[in-house]
C-alpha positions in Angstrom: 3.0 20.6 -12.3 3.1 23.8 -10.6 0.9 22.8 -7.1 0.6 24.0 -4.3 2.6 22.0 -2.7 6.0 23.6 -4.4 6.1 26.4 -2.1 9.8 26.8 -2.1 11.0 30.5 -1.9 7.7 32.0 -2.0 6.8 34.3 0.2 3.2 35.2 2.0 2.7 32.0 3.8 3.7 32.9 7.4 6.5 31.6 9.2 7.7 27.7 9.7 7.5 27.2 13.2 8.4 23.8 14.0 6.8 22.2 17.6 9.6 21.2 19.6 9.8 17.3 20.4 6.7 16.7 18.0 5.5 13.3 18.4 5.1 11.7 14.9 1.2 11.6 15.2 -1.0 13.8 17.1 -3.9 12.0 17.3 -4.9 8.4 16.5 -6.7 8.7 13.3 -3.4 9.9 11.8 -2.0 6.7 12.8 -4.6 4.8 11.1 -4.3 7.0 8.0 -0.8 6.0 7.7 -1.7 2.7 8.0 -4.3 2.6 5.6 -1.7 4.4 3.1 0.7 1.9 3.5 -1.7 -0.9 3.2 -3.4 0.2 0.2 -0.5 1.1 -1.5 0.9 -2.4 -1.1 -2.1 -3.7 -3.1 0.2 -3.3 -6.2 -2.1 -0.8 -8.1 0.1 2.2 -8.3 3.8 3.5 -7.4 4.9 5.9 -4.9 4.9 8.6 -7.4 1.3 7.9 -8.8 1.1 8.3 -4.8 2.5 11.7 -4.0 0.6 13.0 -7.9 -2.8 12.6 -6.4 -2.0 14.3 -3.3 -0.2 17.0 -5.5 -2.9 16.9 -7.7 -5.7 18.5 -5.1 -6.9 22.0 -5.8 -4.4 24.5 -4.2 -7.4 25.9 -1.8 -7.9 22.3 -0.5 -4.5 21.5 -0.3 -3.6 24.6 1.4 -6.3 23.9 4.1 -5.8 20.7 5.1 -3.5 19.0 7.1 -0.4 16.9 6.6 -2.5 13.8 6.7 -5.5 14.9 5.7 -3.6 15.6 2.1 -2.4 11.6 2.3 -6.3 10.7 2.8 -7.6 12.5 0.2 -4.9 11.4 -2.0 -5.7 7.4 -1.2 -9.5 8.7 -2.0 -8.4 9.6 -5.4 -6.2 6.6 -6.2 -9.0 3.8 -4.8 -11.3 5.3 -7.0 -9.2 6.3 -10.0 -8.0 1.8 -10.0 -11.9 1.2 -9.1 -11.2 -0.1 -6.0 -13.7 1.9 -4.0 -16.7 3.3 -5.4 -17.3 7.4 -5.1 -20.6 6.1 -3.3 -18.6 4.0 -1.2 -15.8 6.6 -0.5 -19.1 8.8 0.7 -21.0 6.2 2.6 -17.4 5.1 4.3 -18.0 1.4 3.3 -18.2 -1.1 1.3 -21.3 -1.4 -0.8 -20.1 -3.9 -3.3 -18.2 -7.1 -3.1 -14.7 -6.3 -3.2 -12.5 -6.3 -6.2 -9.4 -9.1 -6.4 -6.4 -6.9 -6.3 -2.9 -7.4 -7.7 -0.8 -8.5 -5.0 -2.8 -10.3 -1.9 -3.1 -7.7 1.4 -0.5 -6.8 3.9 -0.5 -8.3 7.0 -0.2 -6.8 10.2 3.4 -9.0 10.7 4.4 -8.3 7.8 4.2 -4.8 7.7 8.1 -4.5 9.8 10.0 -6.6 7.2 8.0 -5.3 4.1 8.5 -1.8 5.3 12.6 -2.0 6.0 12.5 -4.1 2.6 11.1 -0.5 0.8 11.1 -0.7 -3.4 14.0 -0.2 -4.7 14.2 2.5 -7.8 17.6 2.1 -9.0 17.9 0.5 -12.5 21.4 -0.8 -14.6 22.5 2.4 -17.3 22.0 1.8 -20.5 24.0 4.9 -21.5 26.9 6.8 -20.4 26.0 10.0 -18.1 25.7 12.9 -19.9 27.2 14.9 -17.1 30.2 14.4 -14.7 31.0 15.9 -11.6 32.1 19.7 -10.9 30.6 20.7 -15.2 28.0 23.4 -15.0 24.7 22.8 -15.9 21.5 24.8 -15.9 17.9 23.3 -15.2 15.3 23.4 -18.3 12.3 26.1 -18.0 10.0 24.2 -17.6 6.0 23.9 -16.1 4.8 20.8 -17.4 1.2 19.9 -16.5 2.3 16.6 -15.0 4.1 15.3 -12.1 8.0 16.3 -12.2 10.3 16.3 -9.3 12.0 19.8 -10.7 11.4 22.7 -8.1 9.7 25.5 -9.5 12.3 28.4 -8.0 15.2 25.6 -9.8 14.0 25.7 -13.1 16.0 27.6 -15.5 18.9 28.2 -13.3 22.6 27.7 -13.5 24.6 25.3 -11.3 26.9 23.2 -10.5 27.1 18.7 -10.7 28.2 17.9 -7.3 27.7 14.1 -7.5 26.4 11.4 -10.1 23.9 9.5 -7.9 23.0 6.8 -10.6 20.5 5.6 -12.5 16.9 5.4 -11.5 13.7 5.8 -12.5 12.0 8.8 -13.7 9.1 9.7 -11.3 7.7 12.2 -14.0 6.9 8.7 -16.2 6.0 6.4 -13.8 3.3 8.8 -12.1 1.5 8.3 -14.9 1.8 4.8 -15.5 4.3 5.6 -19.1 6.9 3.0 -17.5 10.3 3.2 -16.1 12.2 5.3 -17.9 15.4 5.0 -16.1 17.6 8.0 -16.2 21.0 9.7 -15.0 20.0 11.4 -11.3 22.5 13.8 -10.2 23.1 16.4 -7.3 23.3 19.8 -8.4 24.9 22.9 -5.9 23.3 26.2 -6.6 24.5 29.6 -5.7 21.7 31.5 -3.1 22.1 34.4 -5.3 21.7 32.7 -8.8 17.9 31.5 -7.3 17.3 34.4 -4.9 18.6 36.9 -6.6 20.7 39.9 -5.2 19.3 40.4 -2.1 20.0 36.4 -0.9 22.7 35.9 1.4 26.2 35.3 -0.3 26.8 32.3 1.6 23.9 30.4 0.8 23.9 27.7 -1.3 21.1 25.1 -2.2 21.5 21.3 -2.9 18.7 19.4 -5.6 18.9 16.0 -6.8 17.6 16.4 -10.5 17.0 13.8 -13.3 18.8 14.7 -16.4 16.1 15.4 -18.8 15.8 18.3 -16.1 19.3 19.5 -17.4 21.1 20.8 -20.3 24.9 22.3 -20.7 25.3 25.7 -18.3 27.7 29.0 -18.5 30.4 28.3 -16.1 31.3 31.8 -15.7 27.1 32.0 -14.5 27.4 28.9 -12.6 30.3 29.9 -11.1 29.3 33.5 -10.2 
């Protein structure tokens, strides 16, 4: 979907200016928030792309306005009450009105949060067909806005580039957001040109690195790709 979170090469949003020796939280309630993320999302009820959809999925004005974790709270908001494990009365009142629900896995504990953490959940999957691509073949990226989740770049759809690596197989976050399965696929690196996403007026030197799944891609001009 096109959200406001896929900002890249837009212009009209002010400058990036990055704080020098940022501390990862800057005040305690974004540690909690964290947790709570992490914790709820080891319940078993959705995967990390059903995840990063809801917080995608708020309306550009909110999303826009709010910050970095207050996206990843009103994301969890969404997913607790979209698997009915909160209540919108309960997301309001900030507790629990009603017994709790049993959940699908049992809840994290606090010492287990190291080893479950550096264990992570793994995405890729065995082939089940050659890739369609190999390294150095030109490709271009589909046009494309589809109304779900998709890991395509808006300024990357439609353009022409180059396979700079087979990654593998995994699986397609565009499914699995919305709870249609797996659907493992080819993932590859792609190199494009500045100028072939920027246009003329991009520096020459520039070039831009995506990882893109390869329903994203379909055969490319190499004379474009290679311009």
């Amino acid at each position: 979907m096109n959200g406001a979170q896929d900002l890249g090469g837009m212009q009209g949003f002010g400058p990036v200016a990055p704080q020098p020796d940022e501390p990862p939280f800057h005040a305690d309630w974004e540690r909690r928030a964290l947790a709570v993320t992490l914790a709820a999302g080891a319940l078993g009820h959705w995967s990390i792309d059903e995840g990063r959809h809801a917080r995608e999925s708020l309306h550009p004005a909110e999303y826009l306005s709010s910050s970095y974790f207050e996206i990843w709270l009103k994301g969890l908001a969404a997913l607790l009450a979209r698997h009915g494990l909160a209540s919108p009365a309960e997301l309001a009142a900030a507790r629990a009105l009603e017994p709790a629900l049993p959940t699908r896995r049992p809840k994290l504990a606090a010492d287990a949060v190291a080893s479950a953490l550096a264990r992570g959940a793994p995405y890729a999957r065995e082939a089940s067909a050659p890739a369609r691509f190999t390294e150095g073949e030109a490709v271009r990226t589909v046009n494309a806005h589809p109304t779900g989740h998709t890991r395509l770049p808006r300024y990357a759809r439609g353009r022409a580039g180059v396979v700079e690596r087979v990654q593998g197989v995994f699986v397609l976050p565009d499914a699995q957001a919305h709870g249609l399965g797996e659907q493992p696929c080819w993932l590859y690196t792609v190199r494009f040109e500045g100028r072939e996403l920027w246009g003329a007026d991009a520096d020459a030197a520039l070039s831009v690195s995506i990882d893109a799944f390869e329903p994203y891609l379909e055969q490319g001009s190499p004379e474009r790709a290679a311009s």
